[in-house]
C-alpha positions in Angstrom: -14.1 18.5 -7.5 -16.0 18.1 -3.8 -18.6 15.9 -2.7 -21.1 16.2 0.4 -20.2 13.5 3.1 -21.5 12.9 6.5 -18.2 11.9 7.5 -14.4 12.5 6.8 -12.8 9.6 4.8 -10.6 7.6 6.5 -8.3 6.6 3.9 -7.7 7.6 0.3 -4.9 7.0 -2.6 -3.5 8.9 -5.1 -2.9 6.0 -6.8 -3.9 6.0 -10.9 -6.7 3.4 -11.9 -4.9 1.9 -15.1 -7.0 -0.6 -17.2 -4.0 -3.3 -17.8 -3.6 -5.5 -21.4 -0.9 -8.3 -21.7 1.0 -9.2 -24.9 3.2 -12.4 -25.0 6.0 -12.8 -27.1 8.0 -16.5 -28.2 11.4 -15.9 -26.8 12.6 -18.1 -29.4 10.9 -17.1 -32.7 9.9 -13.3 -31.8 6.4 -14.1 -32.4 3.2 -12.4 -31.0 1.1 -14.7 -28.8 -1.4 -12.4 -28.1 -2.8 -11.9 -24.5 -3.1 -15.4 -23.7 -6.7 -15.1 -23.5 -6.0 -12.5 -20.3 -8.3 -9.5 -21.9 -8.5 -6.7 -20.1 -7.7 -6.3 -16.4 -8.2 -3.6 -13.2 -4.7 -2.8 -12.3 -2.6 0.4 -10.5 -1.2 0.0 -7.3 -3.3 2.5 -6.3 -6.0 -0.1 -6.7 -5.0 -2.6 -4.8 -3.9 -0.7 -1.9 -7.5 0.2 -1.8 -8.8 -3.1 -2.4 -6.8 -4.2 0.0 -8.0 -1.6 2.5 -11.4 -2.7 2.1 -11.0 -6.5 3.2 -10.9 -4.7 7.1 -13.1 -0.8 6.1 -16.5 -0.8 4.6 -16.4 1.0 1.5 -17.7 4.2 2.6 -14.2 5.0 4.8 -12.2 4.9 1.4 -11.6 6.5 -1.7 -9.9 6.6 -5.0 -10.3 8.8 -8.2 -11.3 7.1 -11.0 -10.9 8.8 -14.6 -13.0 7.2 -17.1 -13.0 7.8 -20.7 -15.8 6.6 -22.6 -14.1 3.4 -23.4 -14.7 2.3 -19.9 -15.3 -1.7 -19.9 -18.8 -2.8 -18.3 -17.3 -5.6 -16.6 -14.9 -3.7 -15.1 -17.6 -1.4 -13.6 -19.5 -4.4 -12.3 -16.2 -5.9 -11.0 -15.8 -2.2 -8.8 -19.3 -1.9 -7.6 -19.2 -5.3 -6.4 -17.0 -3.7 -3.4 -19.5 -1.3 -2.8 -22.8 -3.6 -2.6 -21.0 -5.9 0.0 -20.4 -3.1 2.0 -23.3 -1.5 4.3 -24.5 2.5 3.3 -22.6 2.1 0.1 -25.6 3.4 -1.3 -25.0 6.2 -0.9 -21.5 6.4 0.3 -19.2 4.5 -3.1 -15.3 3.8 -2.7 -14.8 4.9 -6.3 -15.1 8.7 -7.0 -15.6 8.7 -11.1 -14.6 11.5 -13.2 -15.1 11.9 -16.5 -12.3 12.8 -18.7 -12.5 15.8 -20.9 -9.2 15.6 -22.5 -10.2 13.0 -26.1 -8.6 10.0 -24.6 -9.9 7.2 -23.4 -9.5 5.0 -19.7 -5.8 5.0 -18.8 -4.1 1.7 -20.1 -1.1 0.0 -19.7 0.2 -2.8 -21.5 2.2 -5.9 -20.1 5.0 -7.2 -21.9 6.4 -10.7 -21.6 8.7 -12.2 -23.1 10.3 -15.6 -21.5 11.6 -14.1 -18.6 12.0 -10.8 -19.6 8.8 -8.5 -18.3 8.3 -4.8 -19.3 5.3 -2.1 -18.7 4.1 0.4 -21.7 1.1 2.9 -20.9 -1.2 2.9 -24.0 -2.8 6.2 -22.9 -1.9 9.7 -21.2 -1.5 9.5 -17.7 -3.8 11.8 -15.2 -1.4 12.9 -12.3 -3.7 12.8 -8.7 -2.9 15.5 -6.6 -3.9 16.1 -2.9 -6.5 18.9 -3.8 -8.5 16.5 -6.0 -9.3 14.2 -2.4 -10.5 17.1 -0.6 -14.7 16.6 0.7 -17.3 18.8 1.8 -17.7 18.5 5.0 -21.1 20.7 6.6 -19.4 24.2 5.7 -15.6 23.1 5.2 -13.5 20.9 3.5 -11.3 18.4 4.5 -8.6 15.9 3.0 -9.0 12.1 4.2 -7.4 11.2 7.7 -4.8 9.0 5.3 -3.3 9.5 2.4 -1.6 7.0 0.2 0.8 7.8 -2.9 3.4 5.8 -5.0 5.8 7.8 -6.4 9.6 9.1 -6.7 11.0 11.1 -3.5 10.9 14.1 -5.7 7.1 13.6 -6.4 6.1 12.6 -2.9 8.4 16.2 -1.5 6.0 17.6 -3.7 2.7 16.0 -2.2 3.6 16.5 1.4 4.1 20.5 0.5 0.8 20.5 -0.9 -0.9 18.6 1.8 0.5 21.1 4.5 0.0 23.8 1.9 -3.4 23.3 2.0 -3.9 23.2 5.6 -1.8 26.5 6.2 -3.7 28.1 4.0 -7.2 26.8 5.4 -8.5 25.3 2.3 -8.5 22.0 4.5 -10.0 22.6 8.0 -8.5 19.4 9.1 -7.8 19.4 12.7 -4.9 17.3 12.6 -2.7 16.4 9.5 -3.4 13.7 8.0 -1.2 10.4 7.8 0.9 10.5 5.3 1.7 7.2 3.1 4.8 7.2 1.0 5.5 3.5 -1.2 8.0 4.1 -4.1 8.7 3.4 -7.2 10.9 0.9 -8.2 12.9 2.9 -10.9 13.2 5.7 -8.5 15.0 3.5 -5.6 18.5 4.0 -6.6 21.5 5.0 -4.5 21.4 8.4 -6.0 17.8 9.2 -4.8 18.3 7.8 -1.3 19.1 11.5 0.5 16.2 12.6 -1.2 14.3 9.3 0.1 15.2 10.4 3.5 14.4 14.1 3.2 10.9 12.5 2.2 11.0 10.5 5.2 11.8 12.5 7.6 8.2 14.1 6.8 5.7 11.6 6.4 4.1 8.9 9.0 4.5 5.4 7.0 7.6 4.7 4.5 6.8 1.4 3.1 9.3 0.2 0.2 9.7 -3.9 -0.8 12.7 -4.9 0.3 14.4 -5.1 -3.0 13.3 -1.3 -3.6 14.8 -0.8 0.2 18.2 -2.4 -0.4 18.4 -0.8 -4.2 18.4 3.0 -2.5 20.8 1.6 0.0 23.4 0.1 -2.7 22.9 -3.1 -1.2 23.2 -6.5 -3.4 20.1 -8.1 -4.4 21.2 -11.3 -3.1 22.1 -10.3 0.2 18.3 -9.5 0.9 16.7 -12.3 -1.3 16.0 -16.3 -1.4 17.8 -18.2 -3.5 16.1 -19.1 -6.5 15.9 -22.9 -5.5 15.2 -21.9 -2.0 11.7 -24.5 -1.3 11.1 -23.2 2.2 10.0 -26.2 3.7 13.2 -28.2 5.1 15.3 -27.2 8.0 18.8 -26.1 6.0 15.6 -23.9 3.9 14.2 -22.0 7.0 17.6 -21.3 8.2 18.2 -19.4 4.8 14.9 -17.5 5.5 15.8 -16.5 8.8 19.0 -15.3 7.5 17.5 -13.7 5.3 15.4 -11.6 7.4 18.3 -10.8 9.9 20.2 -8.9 7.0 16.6 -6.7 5.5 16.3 -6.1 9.4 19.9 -5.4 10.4 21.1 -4.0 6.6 18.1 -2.1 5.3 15.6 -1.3 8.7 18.0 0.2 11.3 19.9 1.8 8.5 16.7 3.5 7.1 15.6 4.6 10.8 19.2 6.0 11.8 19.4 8.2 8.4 16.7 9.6 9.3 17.2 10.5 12.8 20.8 11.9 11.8 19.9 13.5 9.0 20.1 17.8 8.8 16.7 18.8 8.2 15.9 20.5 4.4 14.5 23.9 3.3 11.4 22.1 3.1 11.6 20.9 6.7 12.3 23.7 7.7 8.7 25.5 6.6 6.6 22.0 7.4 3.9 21.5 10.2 5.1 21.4 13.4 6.3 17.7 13.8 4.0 17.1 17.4 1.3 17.2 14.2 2.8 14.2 12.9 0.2 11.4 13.4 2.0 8.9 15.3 4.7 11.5 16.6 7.8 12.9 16.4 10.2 10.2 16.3 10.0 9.4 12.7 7.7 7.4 10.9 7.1 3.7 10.8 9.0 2.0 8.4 7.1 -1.4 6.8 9.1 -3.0 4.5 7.4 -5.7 2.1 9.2 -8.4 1.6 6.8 -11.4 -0.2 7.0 -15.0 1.2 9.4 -13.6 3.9 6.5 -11.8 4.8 7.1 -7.9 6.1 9.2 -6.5 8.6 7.5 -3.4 10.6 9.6 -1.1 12.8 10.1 2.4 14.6 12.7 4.4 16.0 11.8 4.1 19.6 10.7 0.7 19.6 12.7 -1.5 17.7 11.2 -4.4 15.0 9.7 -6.9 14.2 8.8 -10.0 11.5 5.0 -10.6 10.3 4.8 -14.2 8.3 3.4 -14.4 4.9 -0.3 -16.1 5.2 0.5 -18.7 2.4 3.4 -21.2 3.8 5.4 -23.0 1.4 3.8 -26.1 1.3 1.2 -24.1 0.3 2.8 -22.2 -2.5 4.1 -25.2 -3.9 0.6 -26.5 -3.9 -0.1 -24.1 -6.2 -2.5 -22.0 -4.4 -0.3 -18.8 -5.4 -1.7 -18.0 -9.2 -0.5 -14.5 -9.7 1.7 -12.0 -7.1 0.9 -8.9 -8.8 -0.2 -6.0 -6.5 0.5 -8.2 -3.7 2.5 -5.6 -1.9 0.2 -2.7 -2.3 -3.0 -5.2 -1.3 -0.7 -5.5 1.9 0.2 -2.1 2.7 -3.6 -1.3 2.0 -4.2 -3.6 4.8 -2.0 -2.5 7.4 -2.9 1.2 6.9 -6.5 -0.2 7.5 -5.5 -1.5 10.7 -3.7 1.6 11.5 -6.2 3.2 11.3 -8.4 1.1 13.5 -5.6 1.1 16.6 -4.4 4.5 16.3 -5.6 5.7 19.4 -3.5 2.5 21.1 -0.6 3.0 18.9 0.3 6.4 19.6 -0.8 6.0 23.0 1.9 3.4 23.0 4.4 5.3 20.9 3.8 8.9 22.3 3.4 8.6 26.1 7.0 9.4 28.0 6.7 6.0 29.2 7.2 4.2 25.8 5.5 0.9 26.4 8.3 -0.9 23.8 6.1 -4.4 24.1 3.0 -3.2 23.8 3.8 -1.1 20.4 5.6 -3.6 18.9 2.8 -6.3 19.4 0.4 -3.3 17.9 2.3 -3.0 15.2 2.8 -6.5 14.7 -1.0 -6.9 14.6 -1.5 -4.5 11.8 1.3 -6.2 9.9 -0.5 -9.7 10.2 -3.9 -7.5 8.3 -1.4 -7.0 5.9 -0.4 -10.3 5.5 -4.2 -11.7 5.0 -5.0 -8.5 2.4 -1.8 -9.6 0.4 -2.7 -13.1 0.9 -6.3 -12.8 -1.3 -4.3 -11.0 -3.7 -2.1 -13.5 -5.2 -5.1 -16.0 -5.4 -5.9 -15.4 -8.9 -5.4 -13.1 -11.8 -6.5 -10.2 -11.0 -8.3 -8.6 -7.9 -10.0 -10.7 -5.6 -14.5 -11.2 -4.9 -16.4 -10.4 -2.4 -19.6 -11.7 -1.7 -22.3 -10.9 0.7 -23.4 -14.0 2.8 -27.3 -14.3 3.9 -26.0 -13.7 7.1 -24.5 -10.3 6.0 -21.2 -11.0 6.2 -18.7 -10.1 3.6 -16.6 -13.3 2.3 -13.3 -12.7 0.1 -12.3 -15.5 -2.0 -14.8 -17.7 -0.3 -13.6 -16.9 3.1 -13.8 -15.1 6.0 -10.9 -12.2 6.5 -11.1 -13.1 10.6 -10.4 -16.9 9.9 -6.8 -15.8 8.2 -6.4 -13.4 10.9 -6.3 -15.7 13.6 -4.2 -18.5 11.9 -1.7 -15.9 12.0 -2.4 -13.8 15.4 -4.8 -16.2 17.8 -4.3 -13.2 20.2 -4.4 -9.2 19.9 -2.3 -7.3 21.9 -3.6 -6.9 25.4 -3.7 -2.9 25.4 
């Protein structure tokens, strides 16, 4: 499926829409609370990444398949045109790309189970698998795929996205000039020790590898608690901070370097071996940028040639404990929707910073650490509420989320951009 554009999109998912429902059961006596009065929410990581994408890109620059059955909720279509009208020529240029399915089931759903403190995840409906073919546009007389492409998935799945995306240009079905930036966040039931060469097979062909940090330890064999607070940990009082800083020295010095020098000492695979040429990568060929996700320790960015470095959570504790955090669910993808969005708007700096045979080190690193801080804000309207977060259009035509104004967070964490 194609559709006319005046202009390629600049970042796209392959994400699944998933309607989400929530059943609650007593721990105690087994019996069924029902939803809590939750009803029906928009979920899919997928979704948030895109969602949280959008608090930086107007809505024409995205896109994510949508595959309705004929179940599909009214207020769930007014909740996603609602980040189309806030957004200028989304008229005619919509974030969502519906399609219709033809297969006798309805909208994709998933059901939440909890049960004290015991959580597990159900679909309720067949899943439709998103390949890279169904993001391609018309564009004039061609087609093209979107400059990025996100996808969460096992590294067996995403081996098999990147052969399709350079499939696809080889074989000029995508007249792409360059290849576009490829996205890779896994699973969480695929990060175990036994998938990490696999992991970095996948890594060693994609531009962003962006795994939580307890995903990023799991594939590494590395304890839980080695990379996590405690669960008493408050984060306000001096002993507390220490712990956090600790904390971030071992998913830095465990999990970041280790990622980055598997990569770079790993023997390339068969399918290396037949990929694009790596100058094609988008941010060159030194590997990709690792961004790991890592919650109120907020997320630790890094690269090969440059080294690392920490981006803080919006919320602080006191904050938290205030109880301005309602519900962390699709936090992490909300983030990394973000700091794709801002990679998107540096690029030209970044690689110029990354690429040139003078590596300007500082320079990058601060870049980086600027997208990371978009991150932070995306993530931060996230966890909020239950459920996605609004977006209003002021009189003044400018776009408000949660009541407030994206560049306000940005500069409580960042006063100052990179001077490039």
């Amino acid at each position: 499926m194609t559709d006319q554009i005046e202009a390629p999109r600049r970042i796209a998912t392959l994400g699944m829409f998933i309607i989400d429902v929530f059943q609650f059961t007593n721990p105690t006596t087994g019996e069924d609370e029902g939803d809590h009065g939750l009803g029906d929410h928009i979920g899919g990581g997928g979704t948030y990444f895109t969602v949280g994408a959008r608090v930086w890109v107007p809505s024409s620059d995205l896109c994510m398949v949508i595959d309705r059955g004929q179940d599909f909720p009214s207020p769930i279509q007014d909740a996603l045109e609602a980040y189309d009208r806030a957004s200028p020529l989304s008229a005619q240029h919509s974030m969502w790309r519906y399609r219709s399915r033809t297969d006798g089931h309805g909208t994709t759903r998933a059901v939440n189970l909890y049960k004290g403190q015991l959580r597990g995840f159900k679909y309720l409906t067949p899943k439709i698998r998103l390949d890279p073919h169904d993001q391609l546009y018309d564009y004039g007389d061609v087609q093209l795929l979107p400059t990025y492409i996100h996808f969460v998935c096992s590294p067996e799945r995403a081996r098999l996205i990147v052969d399709e995306v350079e499939g696809l240009l080889r074989e000029g079905k995508a007249k792409n000039k360059e290849r576009p930036a490829l996205i890779w966040e896994p699973i969480p039931d695929s990060a175990v020790p036994e998938n990490l060469d696999k992991c970095i097979g996948v890594m060693k062909r994609i531009d962003l590898f962006s795994p939580n940090h307890d995903e990023a330890a799991s594939f590494l064999g590395i304890e839980e608690d080695r990379v996590n607070l405690p669960p008493e940990h408050d984060g306000t009082s001096a002993d507390a901070k220490m712990v956090s800083n600790n904390i971030r020295s071992s998913i830095g010095e465990l999990i970041a370097e280790r990622f980055i020098q598997l990569s770079e000492i790993s023997p390339p695979s068969e399918s290396d071996q037949h990929s694009f040429p790596e100058k094609q990568r988008r941010f060159g060929s030194a590997g990709p940028i690792v961004y790991i996700r890592s919650g109120a320790l907020g997320a630790l960015v890094a690269h090969r040639k440059i080294g690392s470095r920490w981006g803080d959570a919006y919320h602080t504790p006191q904050e938290a404990k205030s109880g301005s955090i309602k519900d962390v669910t699709g936090a992490g993808n909300a983030c990394l929707g973000g700091f794709t969005a801002a990679l998107s708007l540096n690029e030209r700096e970044i690689v110029s910073a990354l690429c040139d045979d003078d590596v300007k080190s500082e320079l990058a690193l601060g870049l980086l650490g600027h997208c990371a801080a978009y991150g932070s804000v995306s993530a931060s309207y996230a966890i909020e509420q239950q459920g996605l977060p609004t977006i209003t259009l002021t009189t003044e035509g400018e776009q408000r989320w949660n009541g407030d104004l994206p560049a306000h967070r940005l500069a409580r964490l960042e006063p100052v951009r990179p001077d490039v």
